[in-house]
C-alpha positions in Angstrom: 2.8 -2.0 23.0 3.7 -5.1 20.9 3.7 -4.4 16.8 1.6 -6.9 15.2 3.2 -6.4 11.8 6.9 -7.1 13.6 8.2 -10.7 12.7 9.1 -12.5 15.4 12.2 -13.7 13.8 15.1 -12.2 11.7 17.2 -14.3 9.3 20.0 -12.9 8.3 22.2 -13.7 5.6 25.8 -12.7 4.2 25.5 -13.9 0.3 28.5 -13.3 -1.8 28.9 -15.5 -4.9 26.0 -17.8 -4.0 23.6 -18.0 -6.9 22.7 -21.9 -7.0 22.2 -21.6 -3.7 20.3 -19.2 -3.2 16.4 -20.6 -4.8 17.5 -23.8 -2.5 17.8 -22.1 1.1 14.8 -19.7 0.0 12.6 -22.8 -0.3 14.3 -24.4 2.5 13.4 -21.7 4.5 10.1 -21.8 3.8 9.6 -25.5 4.3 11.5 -25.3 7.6 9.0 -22.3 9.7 6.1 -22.2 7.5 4.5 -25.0 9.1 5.0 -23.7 12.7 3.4 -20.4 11.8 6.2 -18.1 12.6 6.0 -14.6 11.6 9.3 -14.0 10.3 11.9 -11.8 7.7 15.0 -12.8 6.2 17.3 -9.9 5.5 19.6 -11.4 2.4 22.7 -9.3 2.3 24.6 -9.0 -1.3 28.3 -8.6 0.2 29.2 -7.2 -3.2 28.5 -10.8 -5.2 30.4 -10.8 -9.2 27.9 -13.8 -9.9 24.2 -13.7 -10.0 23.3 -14.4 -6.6 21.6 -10.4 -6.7 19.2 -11.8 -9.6 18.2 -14.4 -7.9 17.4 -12.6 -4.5 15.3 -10.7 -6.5 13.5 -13.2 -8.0 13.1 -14.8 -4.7 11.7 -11.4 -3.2 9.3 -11.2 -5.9 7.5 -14.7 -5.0 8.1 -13.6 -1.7 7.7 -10.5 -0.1 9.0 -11.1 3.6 12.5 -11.3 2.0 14.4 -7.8 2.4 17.9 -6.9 0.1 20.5 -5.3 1.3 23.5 -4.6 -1.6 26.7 -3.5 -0.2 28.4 -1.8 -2.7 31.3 -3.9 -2.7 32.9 -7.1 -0.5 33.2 -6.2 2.6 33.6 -9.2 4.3 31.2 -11.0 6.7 31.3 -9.2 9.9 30.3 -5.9 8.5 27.6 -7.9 6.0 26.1 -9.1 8.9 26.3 -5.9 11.1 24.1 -4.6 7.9 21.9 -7.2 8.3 21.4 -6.9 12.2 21.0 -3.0 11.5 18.0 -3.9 9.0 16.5 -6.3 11.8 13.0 -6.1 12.9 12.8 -9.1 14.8 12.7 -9.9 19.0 15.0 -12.6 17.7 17.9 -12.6 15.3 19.2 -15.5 13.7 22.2 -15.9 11.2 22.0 -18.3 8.6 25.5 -18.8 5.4 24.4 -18.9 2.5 26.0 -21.5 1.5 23.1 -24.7 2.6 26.0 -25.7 4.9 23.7 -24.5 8.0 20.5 -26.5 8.1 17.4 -23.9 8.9 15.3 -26.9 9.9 17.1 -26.2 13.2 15.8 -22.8 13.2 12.3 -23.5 14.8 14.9 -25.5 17.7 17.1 -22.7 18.5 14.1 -20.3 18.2 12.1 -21.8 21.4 15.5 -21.7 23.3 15.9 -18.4 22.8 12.6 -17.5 24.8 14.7 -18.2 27.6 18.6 -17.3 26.9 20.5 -14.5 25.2 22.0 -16.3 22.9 21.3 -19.8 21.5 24.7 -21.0 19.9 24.8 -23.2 17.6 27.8 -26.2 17.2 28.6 -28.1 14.2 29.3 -30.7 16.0 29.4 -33.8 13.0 31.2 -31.1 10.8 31.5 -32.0 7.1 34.7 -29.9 6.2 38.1 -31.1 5.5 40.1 -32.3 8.8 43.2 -30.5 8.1 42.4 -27.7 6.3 38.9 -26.8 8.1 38.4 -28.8 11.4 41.9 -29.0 12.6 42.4 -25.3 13.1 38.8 -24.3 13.8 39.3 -26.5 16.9 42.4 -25.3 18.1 41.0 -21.8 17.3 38.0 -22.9 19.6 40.0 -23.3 22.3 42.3 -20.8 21.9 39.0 -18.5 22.1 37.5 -20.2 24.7 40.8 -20.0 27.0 41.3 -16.2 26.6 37.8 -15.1 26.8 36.2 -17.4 29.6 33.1 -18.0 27.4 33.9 -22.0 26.4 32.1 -22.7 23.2 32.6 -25.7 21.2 32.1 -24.0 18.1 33.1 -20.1 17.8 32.7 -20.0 14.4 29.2 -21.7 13.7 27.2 -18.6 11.8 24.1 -20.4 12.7 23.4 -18.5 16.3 20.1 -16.9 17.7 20.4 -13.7 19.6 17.9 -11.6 21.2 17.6 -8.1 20.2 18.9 -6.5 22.6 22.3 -8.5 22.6 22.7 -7.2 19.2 21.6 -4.0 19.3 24.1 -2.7 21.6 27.2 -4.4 19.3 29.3 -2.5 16.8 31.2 -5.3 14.8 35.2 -4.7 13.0 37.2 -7.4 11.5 36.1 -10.7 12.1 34.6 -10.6 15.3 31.0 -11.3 14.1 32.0 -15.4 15.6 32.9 -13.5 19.5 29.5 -11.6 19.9 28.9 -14.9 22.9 32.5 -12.9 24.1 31.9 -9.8 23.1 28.1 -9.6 24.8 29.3 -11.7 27.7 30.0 -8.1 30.1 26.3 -7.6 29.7 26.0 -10.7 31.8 24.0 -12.4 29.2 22.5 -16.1 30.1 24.0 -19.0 27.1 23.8 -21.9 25.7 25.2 -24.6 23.1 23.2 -26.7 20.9 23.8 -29.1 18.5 22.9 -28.5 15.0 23.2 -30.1 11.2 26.3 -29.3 9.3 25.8 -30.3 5.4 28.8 -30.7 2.5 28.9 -27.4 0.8 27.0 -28.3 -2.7 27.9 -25.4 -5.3 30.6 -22.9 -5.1 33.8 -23.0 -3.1 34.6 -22.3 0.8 35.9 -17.9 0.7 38.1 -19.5 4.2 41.8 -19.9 4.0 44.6 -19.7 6.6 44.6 -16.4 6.0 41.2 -15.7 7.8 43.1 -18.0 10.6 45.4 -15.2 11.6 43.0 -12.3 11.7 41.3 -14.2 14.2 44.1 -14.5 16.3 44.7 -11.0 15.9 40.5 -10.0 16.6 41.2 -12.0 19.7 43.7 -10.3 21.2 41.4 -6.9 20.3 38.3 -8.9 22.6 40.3 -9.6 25.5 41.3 -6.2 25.8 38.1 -4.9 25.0 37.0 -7.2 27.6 39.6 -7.0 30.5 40.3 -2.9 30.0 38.2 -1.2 27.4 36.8 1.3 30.3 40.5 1.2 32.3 43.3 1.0 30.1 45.2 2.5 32.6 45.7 -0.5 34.4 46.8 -2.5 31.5 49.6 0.4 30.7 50.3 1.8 33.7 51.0 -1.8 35.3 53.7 -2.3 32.2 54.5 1.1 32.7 55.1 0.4 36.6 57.1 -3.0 36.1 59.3 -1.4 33.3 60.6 1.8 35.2 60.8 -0.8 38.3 63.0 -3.2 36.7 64.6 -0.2 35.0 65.2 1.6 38.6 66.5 -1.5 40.4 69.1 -1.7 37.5 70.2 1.6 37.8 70.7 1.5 41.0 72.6 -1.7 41.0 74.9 0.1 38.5 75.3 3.2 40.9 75.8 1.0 43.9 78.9 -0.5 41.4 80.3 2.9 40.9 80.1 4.4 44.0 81.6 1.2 46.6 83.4 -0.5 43.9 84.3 1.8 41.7 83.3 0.3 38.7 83.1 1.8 35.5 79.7 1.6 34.1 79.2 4.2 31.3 80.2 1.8 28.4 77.8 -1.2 30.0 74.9 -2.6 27.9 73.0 -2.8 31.8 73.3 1.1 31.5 71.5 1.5 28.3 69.0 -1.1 29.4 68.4 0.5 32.5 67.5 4.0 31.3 65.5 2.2 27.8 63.3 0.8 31.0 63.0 4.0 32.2 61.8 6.0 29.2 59.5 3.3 28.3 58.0 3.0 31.5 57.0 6.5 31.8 55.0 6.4 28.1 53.4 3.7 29.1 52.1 5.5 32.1 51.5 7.8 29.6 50.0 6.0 27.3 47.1 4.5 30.0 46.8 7.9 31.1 45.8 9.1 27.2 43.9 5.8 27.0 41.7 7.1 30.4 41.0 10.6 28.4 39.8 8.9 25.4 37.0 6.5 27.4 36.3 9.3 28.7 35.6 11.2 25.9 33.9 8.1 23.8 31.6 7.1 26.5 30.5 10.8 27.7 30.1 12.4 24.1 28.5 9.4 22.6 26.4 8.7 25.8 27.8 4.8 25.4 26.6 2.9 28.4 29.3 1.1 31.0 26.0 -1.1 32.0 23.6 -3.1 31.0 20.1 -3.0 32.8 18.2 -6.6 32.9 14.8 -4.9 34.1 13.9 -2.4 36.5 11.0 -2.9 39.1 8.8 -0.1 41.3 10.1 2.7 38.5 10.0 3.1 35.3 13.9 3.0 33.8 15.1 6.0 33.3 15.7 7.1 29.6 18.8 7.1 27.7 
């Protein structure tokens, strides 16, 4: 049975060091899904702000109750600000908003209506207004980067503006800065997408909290997606196929070197092929060792925790079995 007192919509937003900006995208708000008479929240998450942006949430949620604060007790960053936000989430659909008037939420209503009939409703910045070099240069080469690795191309990865269904969300648990590949991330579920253009605005008061720094965490959060992707339920065949190829190569060399010593009679004990050959070995056999410990601990994550390896779309003639 359908709640009548749960919003249709959840906005969610990271704040941290936002307090001009934060009266402007409350009324904003407002103007934008007021008139189209959606019932909706926004969950405004303090990511451990030194300004007053936590003032002037509160005076926001006091003109307006459907606002709900969430204070982390220090900066966490905005991954895990907005895994507290999806976590406080009442709505069929979630949409992320910065809180820095950079996203416009006039596009809101837009991406809401898609969403009746995708997954995820992405949104793409595509007349950015950043700096080329510093912002749009590497945002597109990280796009494709992203794109390449994962199979999921996006034009924009890191646009915060997205909507997600509920249950795309529900199901995530966020590290590091993989909040811009949940279209990755939620792809195994076999989740329908799409890409829409939406209004990207000059930031107005305060300064960008992205550096080049950010860059190379995302490169690194990448590599964690693919092989969360590609092997999180067999890591055995990611280690044991390095593990097979090592002590292979490593094998083929020794026996090259014994074939030496035993026709030729070549000495081989002083030979940097020697050493090689038996490193290959030994590292070989723990990576097979490795994949094999890797196997134990899926094992143990998904069967303890009761973590599912599926996703069920709907169920028909039955009711679906319970969890």
């Amino acid at each position: 049975m359908t709640d009548p007192e749960r919003p249709t919509l959840s906005i969610v937003i990271p704040i941290f060091n936002e307090e001009e900006n934060v009266p402007i995208l409350a009324e904003e708000i407002r103007a934008a899904l007021d008139p189209h008479g959606i019932r909706y929240e926004v969950i405004a998450v303090d990511d451990g702000s030194t300004d007053g942006s936590w003032s002037r949430l509160e005076s926001v949620r006091a003109a307006d109750p459907r606002w709900v604060l969430v204070a982390l007790r220090r900066n966490f960053g905005q991954t895990a600000a907005l895994s507290a936000g999806f976590d406080h989430a009442r709505g069929d659909v979630i949409v992320p908003l910065d809180g820095d008037l950079q996203n416009d939420p006039a596009d809101i209503p837009r991406l809401l209506a898609l969403a009746k009939d995708y997954d995820i409703v992405s949104g793409w910045r595509k007349n950015r207004q950043d700096p080329f070099v510093s912002r749009r240069l590497p945002s597109m080469l990280a796009n494709w980067l992203i794109s390449t690795v994962t199979g999921i191309r996006l034009h924009d990865y890191g646009c915060t503006m997205k909507a997600y269904r509920r249950e795309v969300v529900e199901h995530l648990h966020l590290y590091g800065e993989m909040h811009r590949f949940i279209p990755a991330i939620a792809s195994w579920m076999g989740i329908t997408l799409v890409e829409v253009e939406t209004h990207h605005r000059p930031r107005r008061f305060g300064r960008s909290k992205y550096g080049i720094t950010r860059t190379l965490r995302v490169i690194l959060d990448l590599i964690t997606v693919k092989f969360l992707l590609s092997f999180a339920t067999k890591p055995i065949q990611v280690f044991g196929m390095l593990g097979i190829c090592a002590a292979t190569a490593g094998g083929l060399i020794g026996f090259y070197l014994t074939a030496l010593k035993l026709f030729w009679g070549a000495q081989i004990g002083g030979r940097p092929l020697l050493f090689l050959a038996v490193l290959l070995i030994v590292v070989g056999v723990q990576f097979i060792v490795m994949g094999l410990l890797g196997e134990l601990l899926v094992r143990v994550y998904h069967e303890s925790q009761q973590k599912p390896i599926y996703m069920i779309k709907r169920v028909e003639g039955r009711p679906a079995l319970e969890r």
